[in-house]
C-alpha positions in Angstrom: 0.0 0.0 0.0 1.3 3.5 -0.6 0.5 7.3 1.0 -0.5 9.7 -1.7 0.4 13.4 -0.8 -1.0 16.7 -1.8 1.8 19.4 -2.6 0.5 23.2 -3.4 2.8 25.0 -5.2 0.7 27.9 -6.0 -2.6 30.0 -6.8 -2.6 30.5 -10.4 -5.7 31.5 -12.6 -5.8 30.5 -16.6 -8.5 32.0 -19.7 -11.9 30.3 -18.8 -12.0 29.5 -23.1 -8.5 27.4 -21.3 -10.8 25.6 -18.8 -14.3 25.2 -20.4 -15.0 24.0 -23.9 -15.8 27.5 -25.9 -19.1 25.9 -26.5 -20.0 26.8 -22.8 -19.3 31.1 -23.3 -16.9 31.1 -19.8 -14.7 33.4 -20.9 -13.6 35.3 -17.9 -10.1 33.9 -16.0 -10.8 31.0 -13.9 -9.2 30.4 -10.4 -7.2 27.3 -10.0 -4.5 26.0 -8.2 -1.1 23.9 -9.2 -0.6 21.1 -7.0 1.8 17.9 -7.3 2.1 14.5 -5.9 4.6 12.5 -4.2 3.8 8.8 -3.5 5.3 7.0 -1.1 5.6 3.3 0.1 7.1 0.1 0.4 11.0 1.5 -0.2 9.7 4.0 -3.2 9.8 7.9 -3.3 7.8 8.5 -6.7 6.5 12.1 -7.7 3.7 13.2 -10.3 4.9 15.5 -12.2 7.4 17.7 -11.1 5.2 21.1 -9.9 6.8 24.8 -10.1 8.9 26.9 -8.8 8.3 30.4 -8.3 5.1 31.2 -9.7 4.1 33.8 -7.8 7.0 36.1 -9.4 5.1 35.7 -12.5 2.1 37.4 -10.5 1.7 41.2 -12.4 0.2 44.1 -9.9 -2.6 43.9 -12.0 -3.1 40.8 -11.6 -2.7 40.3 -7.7 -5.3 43.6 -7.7 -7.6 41.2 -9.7 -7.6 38.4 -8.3 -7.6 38.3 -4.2 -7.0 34.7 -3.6 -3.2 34.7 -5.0 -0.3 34.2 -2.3 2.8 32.9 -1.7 4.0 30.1 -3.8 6.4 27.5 -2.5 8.7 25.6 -4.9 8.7 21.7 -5.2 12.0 21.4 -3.1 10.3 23.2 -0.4 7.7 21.2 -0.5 9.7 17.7 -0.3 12.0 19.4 2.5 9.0 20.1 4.8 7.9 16.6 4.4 11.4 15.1 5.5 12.5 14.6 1.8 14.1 15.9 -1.4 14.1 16.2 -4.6 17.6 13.9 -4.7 15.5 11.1 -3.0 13.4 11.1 -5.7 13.5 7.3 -7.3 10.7 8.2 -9.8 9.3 10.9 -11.7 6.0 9.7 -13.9 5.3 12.6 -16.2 1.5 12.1 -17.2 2.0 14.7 -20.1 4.1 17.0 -21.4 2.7 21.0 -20.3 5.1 23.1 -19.0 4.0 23.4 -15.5 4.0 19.3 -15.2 7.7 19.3 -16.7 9.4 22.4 -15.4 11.4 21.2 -12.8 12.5 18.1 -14.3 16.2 19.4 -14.1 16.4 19.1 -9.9 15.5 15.3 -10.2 19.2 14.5 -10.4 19.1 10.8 -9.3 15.7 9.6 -10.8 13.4 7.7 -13.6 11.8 9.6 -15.6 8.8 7.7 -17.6 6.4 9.7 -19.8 3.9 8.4 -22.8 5.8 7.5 -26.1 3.1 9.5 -27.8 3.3 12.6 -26.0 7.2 12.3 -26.3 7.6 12.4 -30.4 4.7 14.8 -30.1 6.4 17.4 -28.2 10.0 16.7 -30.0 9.1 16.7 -33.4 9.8 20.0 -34.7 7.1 19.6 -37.4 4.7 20.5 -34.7 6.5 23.6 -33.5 3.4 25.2 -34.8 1.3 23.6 -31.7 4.2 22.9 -29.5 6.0 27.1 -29.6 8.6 27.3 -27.2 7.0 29.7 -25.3 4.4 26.9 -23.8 6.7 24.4 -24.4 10.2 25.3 -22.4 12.8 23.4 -24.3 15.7 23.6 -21.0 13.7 21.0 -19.0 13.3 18.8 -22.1 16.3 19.1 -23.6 17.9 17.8 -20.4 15.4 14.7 -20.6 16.3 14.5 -23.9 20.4 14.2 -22.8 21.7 14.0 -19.5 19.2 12.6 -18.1 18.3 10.2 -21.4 19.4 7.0 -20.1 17.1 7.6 -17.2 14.1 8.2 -19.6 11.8 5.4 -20.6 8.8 5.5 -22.7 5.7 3.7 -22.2 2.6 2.9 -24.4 -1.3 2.6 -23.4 -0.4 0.7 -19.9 2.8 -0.1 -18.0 3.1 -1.1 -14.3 5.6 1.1 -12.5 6.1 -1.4 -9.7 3.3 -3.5 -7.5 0.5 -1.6 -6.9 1.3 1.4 -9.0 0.6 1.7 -12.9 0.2 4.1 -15.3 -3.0 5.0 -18.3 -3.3 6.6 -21.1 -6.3 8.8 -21.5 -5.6 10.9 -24.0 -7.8 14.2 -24.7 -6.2 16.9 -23.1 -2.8 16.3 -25.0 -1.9 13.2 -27.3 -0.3 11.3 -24.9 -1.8 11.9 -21.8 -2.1 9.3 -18.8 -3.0 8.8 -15.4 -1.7 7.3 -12.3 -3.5 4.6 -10.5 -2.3 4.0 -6.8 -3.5 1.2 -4.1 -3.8 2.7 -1.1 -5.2 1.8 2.3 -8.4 4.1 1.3 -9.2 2.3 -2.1 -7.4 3.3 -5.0 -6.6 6.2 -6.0 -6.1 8.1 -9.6 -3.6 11.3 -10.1 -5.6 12.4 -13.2 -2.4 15.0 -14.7 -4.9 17.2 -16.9 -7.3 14.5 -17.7 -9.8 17.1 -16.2 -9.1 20.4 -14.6 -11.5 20.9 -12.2 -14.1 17.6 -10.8 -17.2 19.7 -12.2 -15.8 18.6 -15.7 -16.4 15.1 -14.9 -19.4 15.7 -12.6 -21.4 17.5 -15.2 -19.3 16.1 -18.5 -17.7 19.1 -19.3 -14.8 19.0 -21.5 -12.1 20.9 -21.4 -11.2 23.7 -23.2 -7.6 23.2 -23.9 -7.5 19.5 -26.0 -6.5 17.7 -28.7 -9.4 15.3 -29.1 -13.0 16.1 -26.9 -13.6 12.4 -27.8 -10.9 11.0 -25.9 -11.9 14.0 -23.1 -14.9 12.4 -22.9 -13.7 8.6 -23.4 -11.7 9.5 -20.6 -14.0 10.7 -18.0 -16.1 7.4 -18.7 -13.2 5.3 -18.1 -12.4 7.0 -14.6 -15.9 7.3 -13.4 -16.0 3.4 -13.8 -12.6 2.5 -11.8 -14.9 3.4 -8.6 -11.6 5.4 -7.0 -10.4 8.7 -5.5 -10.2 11.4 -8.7 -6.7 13.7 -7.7 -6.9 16.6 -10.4 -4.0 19.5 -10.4 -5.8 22.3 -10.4 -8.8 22.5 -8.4 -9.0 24.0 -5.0 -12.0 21.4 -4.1 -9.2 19.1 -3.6 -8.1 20.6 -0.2 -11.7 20.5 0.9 -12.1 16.7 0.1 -8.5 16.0 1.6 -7.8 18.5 3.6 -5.2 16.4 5.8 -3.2 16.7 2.4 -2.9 12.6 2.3 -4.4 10.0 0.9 -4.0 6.2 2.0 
Protein backbone atom coordinates (compact mmCIF):
# COMPACT_ATOMS: atom_id res chain seq x y z
CA UNK A 1 0.00 0.00 0.00
CA UNK A 2 1.34 3.50 -0.61
CA UNK A 3 0.50 7.28 0.96
CA UNK A 4 -0.50 9.71 -1.69
CA UNK A 5 0.44 13.44 -0.81
CA UNK A 6 -0.96 16.66 -1.81
CA UNK A 7 1.82 19.37 -2.57
CA UNK A 8 0.54 23.15 -3.38
CA UNK A 9 2.80 24.97 -5.23
CA UNK A 10 0.66 27.89 -6.03
CA UNK A 11 -2.55 29.99 -6.81
CA UNK A 12 -2.58 30.45 -10.45
CA UNK A 13 -5.66 31.53 -12.65
CA UNK A 14 -5.84 30.45 -16.61
CA UNK A 15 -8.48 31.98 -19.66
CA UNK A 16 -11.90 30.32 -18.81
CA UNK A 17 -11.97 29.49 -23.08
CA UNK A 18 -8.52 27.36 -21.30
CA UNK A 19 -10.81 25.59 -18.83
CA UNK A 20 -14.33 25.24 -20.39
CA UNK A 21 -15.01 24.04 -23.91
CA UNK A 22 -15.79 27.54 -25.87
CA UNK A 23 -19.06 25.87 -26.53
CA UNK A 24 -19.99 26.84 -22.75
CA UNK A 25 -19.32 31.05 -23.34
CA UNK A 26 -16.91 31.08 -19.85
CA UNK A 27 -14.66 33.37 -20.91
CA UNK A 28 -13.59 35.32 -17.91
CA UNK A 29 -10.15 33.92 -16.04
CA UNK A 30 -10.80 30.95 -13.90
CA UNK A 31 -9.19 30.36 -10.43
CA UNK A 32 -7.22 27.34 -9.98
CA UNK A 33 -4.52 25.98 -8.24
CA UNK A 34 -1.14 23.87 -9.16
CA UNK A 35 -0.59 21.06 -6.99
CA UNK A 36 1.82 17.89 -7.33
CA UNK A 37 2.14 14.55 -5.88
CA UNK A 38 4.61 12.47 -4.18
CA UNK A 39 3.82 8.77 -3.50
CA UNK A 40 5.31 7.00 -1.08
CA UNK A 41 5.58 3.28 0.12
CA UNK A 42 7.07 0.06 0.35
CA UNK A 43 10.96 1.54 -0.17
CA UNK A 44 9.70 4.01 -3.16
CA UNK A 45 9.76 7.87 -3.29
CA UNK A 46 7.84 8.49 -6.74
CA UNK A 47 6.54 12.12 -7.67
CA UNK A 48 3.69 13.16 -10.31
CA UNK A 49 4.90 15.53 -12.22
CA UNK A 50 7.44 17.66 -11.08
CA UNK A 51 5.22 21.11 -9.85
CA UNK A 52 6.75 24.84 -10.13
CA UNK A 53 8.87 26.95 -8.78
CA UNK A 54 8.34 30.38 -8.27
CA UNK A 55 5.07 31.18 -9.70
CA UNK A 56 4.11 33.84 -7.80
CA UNK A 57 7.01 36.07 -9.37
CA UNK A 58 5.09 35.71 -12.47
CA UNK A 59 2.06 37.41 -10.52
CA UNK A 60 1.67 41.20 -12.41
CA UNK A 61 0.23 44.12 -9.86
CA UNK A 62 -2.63 43.88 -11.96
CA UNK A 63 -3.09 40.82 -11.59
CA UNK A 64 -2.72 40.34 -7.71
CA UNK A 65 -5.31 43.60 -7.67
CA UNK A 66 -7.64 41.25 -9.71
CA UNK A 67 -7.58 38.43 -8.31
CA UNK A 68 -7.61 38.26 -4.23
CA UNK A 69 -7.05 34.66 -3.62
CA UNK A 70 -3.19 34.66 -5.02
CA UNK A 71 -0.27 34.21 -2.33
CA UNK A 72 2.79 32.91 -1.68
CA UNK A 73 4.00 30.12 -3.80
CA UNK A 74 6.38 27.49 -2.54
CA UNK A 75 8.72 25.57 -4.86
CA UNK A 76 8.69 21.74 -5.16
CA UNK A 77 12.00 21.38 -3.12
CA UNK A 78 10.27 23.24 -0.42
CA UNK A 79 7.73 21.24 -0.47
CA UNK A 80 9.72 17.69 -0.28
CA UNK A 81 12.00 19.39 2.53
CA UNK A 82 8.99 20.06 4.83
CA UNK A 83 7.92 16.60 4.44
CA UNK A 84 11.41 15.08 5.45
CA UNK A 85 12.48 14.62 1.79
CA UNK A 86 14.13 15.92 -1.35
CA UNK A 87 14.08 16.24 -4.63
CA UNK A 88 17.57 13.93 -4.71
CA UNK A 89 15.53 11.05 -3.04
CA UNK A 90 13.44 11.09 -5.71
CA UNK A 91 13.48 7.29 -7.29
CA UNK A 92 10.70 8.18 -9.84
CA UNK A 93 9.31 10.92 -11.65
CA UNK A 94 5.97 9.73 -13.89
CA UNK A 95 5.26 12.61 -16.18
CA UNK A 96 1.52 12.14 -17.16
CA UNK A 97 2.05 14.72 -20.06
CA UNK A 98 4.12 17.01 -21.42
CA UNK A 99 2.70 21.02 -20.32
CA UNK A 100 5.11 23.13 -18.97
CA UNK A 101 3.95 23.42 -15.47
CA UNK A 102 3.97 19.34 -15.21
CA UNK A 103 7.73 19.27 -16.71
CA UNK A 104 9.38 22.36 -15.36
CA UNK A 105 11.41 21.24 -12.79
CA UNK A 106 12.46 18.11 -14.29
CA UNK A 107 16.16 19.39 -14.11
CA UNK A 108 16.40 19.10 -9.94
CA UNK A 109 15.46 15.26 -10.21
CA UNK A 110 19.16 14.50 -10.42
CA UNK A 111 19.11 10.83 -9.32
CA UNK A 112 15.68 9.61 -10.82
CA UNK A 113 13.40 7.71 -13.62
CA UNK A 114 11.76 9.58 -15.62
CA UNK A 115 8.77 7.73 -17.63
CA UNK A 116 6.36 9.65 -19.79
CA UNK A 117 3.86 8.39 -22.80
CA UNK A 118 5.84 7.51 -26.08
CA UNK A 119 3.10 9.49 -27.79
CA UNK A 120 3.33 12.61 -25.99
CA UNK A 121 7.22 12.33 -26.26
CA UNK A 122 7.56 12.41 -30.36
CA UNK A 123 4.66 14.82 -30.09
CA UNK A 124 6.35 17.35 -28.17
CA UNK A 125 10.02 16.69 -29.96
CA UNK A 126 9.09 16.66 -33.37
CA UNK A 127 9.79 19.96 -34.66
CA UNK A 128 7.08 19.64 -37.39
CA UNK A 129 4.75 20.49 -34.67
CA UNK A 130 6.45 23.61 -33.51
CA UNK A 131 3.36 25.19 -34.79
CA UNK A 132 1.31 23.56 -31.65
CA UNK A 133 4.16 22.87 -29.47
CA UNK A 134 6.03 27.12 -29.59
CA UNK A 135 8.59 27.32 -27.19
CA UNK A 136 7.01 29.70 -25.28
CA UNK A 137 4.40 26.91 -23.78
CA UNK A 138 6.71 24.39 -24.42
CA UNK A 139 10.23 25.27 -22.45
CA UNK A 140 12.78 23.43 -24.33
CA UNK A 141 15.75 23.59 -21.02
CA UNK A 142 13.70 20.96 -18.95
CA UNK A 143 13.26 18.82 -22.13
CA UNK A 144 16.26 19.12 -23.60
CA UNK A 145 17.89 17.83 -20.36
CA UNK A 146 15.44 14.68 -20.63
CA UNK A 147 16.30 14.50 -23.90
CA UNK A 148 20.35 14.17 -22.81
CA UNK A 149 21.65 13.99 -19.52
CA UNK A 150 19.24 12.60 -18.10
CA UNK A 151 18.26 10.20 -21.42
CA UNK A 152 19.38 6.97 -20.07
CA UNK A 153 17.13 7.62 -17.18
CA UNK A 154 14.12 8.15 -19.58
CA UNK A 155 11.84 5.39 -20.60
CA UNK A 156 8.80 5.50 -22.74
CA UNK A 157 5.71 3.70 -22.23
CA UNK A 158 2.58 2.87 -24.35
CA UNK A 159 -1.32 2.64 -23.44
CA UNK A 160 -0.44 0.72 -19.92
CA UNK A 161 2.80 -0.05 -18.02
CA UNK A 162 3.11 -1.11 -14.35
CA UNK A 163 5.59 1.05 -12.49
CA UNK A 164 6.13 -1.35 -9.65
CA UNK A 165 3.34 -3.50 -7.50
CA UNK A 166 0.47 -1.58 -6.90
CA UNK A 167 1.28 1.41 -8.99
CA UNK A 168 0.64 1.69 -12.88
CA UNK A 169 0.25 4.06 -15.32
CA UNK A 170 -3.01 4.97 -18.28
CA UNK A 171 -3.32 6.62 -21.06
CA UNK A 172 -6.31 8.81 -21.51
CA UNK A 173 -5.63 10.89 -24.00
CA UNK A 174 -7.80 14.20 -24.68
CA UNK A 175 -6.18 16.93 -23.11
CA UNK A 176 -2.78 16.28 -25.03
CA UNK A 177 -1.93 13.19 -27.30
CA UNK A 178 -0.30 11.29 -24.90
CA UNK A 179 -1.79 11.94 -21.75
CA UNK A 180 -2.05 9.32 -18.78
CA UNK A 181 -3.00 8.85 -15.41
CA UNK A 182 -1.66 7.31 -12.27
CA UNK A 183 -3.49 4.63 -10.46
CA UNK A 184 -2.27 4.01 -6.76
CA UNK A 185 -3.53 1.16 -4.10
CA UNK A 186 -3.85 2.67 -1.11
CA UNK A 187 -5.22 1.81 2.35
CA UNK A 188 -8.45 4.09 1.34
CA UNK A 189 -9.20 2.28 -2.14
CA UNK A 190 -7.44 3.29 -5.05
CA UNK A 191 -6.63 6.23 -5.95
CA UNK A 192 -6.12 8.13 -9.63
CA UNK A 193 -3.61 11.31 -10.07
CA UNK A 194 -5.58 12.38 -13.20
CA UNK A 195 -2.38 14.99 -14.68
CA UNK A 196 -4.90 17.21 -16.89
CA UNK A 197 -7.32 14.48 -17.74
CA UNK A 198 -9.81 17.13 -16.20
CA UNK A 199 -9.07 20.43 -14.59
CA UNK A 200 -11.54 20.87 -12.23
CA UNK A 201 -14.07 17.63 -10.77
CA UNK A 202 -17.21 19.66 -12.23
CA UNK A 203 -15.84 18.64 -15.70
CA UNK A 204 -16.38 15.12 -14.87
CA UNK A 205 -19.40 15.74 -12.60
CA UNK A 206 -21.38 17.46 -15.22
CA UNK A 207 -19.30 16.09 -18.45
CA UNK A 208 -17.68 19.13 -19.33
CA UNK A 209 -14.76 18.99 -21.45
CA UNK A 210 -12.13 20.90 -21.42
CA UNK A 211 -11.20 23.75 -23.24
CA UNK A 212 -7.60 23.20 -23.93
CA UNK A 213 -7.48 19.51 -25.95
CA UNK A 214 -6.47 17.72 -28.67
CA UNK A 215 -9.37 15.28 -29.12
CA UNK A 216 -12.96 16.07 -26.91
CA UNK A 217 -13.64 12.43 -27.78
CA UNK A 218 -10.86 11.03 -25.89
CA UNK A 219 -11.85 14.03 -23.08
CA UNK A 220 -14.91 12.40 -22.93
CA UNK A 221 -13.74 8.63 -23.40
CA UNK A 222 -11.67 9.50 -20.59
CA UNK A 223 -13.98 10.70 -18.05
CA UNK A 224 -16.13 7.44 -18.73
CA UNK A 225 -13.20 5.31 -18.08
CA UNK A 226 -12.41 6.95 -14.63
CA UNK A 227 -15.93 7.28 -13.37
CA UNK A 228 -15.97 3.35 -13.83
CA UNK A 229 -12.65 2.48 -11.80
CA UNK A 230 -14.87 3.41 -8.60
CA UNK A 231 -11.57 5.38 -7.05
CA UNK A 232 -10.37 8.69 -5.52
CA UNK A 233 -10.15 11.35 -8.74
CA UNK A 234 -6.75 13.73 -7.71
CA UNK A 235 -6.88 16.58 -10.35
CA UNK A 236 -3.95 19.52 -10.43
CA UNK A 237 -5.84 22.29 -10.37
CA UNK A 238 -8.81 22.45 -8.43
CA UNK A 239 -9.01 24.01 -5.03
CA UNK A 240 -11.96 21.39 -4.08
CA UNK A 241 -9.22 19.15 -3.56
CA UNK A 242 -8.12 20.59 -0.22
CA UNK A 243 -11.66 20.54 0.90
CA UNK A 244 -12.09 16.73 0.12
CA UNK A 245 -8.47 16.04 1.57
CA UNK A 246 -7.83 18.55 3.63
CA UNK A 247 -5.20 16.35 5.79
CA UNK A 248 -3.16 16.70 2.35
CA UNK A 249 -2.92 12.58 2.28
CA UNK A 250 -4.44 9.96 0.86
CA UNK A 251 -3.97 6.18 1.98
Amino acid sequence: MYKVRILKNADWFAPGTVVYDHGYGVHDPQKICLVTFLIEGNGRKIMVDTGMDGIDKTYTEEQKRSFGHLGASKDTGELLQELGTSCEEIDTVLLTHLHFDHYWNAEQFTRARFVVNRKEWFHVMDPANLPICPVEGFPRGPLAYLAGEAFTRLTLVDEEAEICPGITMHWVGGHSPGGMVVKVRTEEGPAIIVGDAFYLYEHIEKNIPLGYCTDYREVLQGYRWLREQNAILLPAHDYRIFEKHPSLTIG
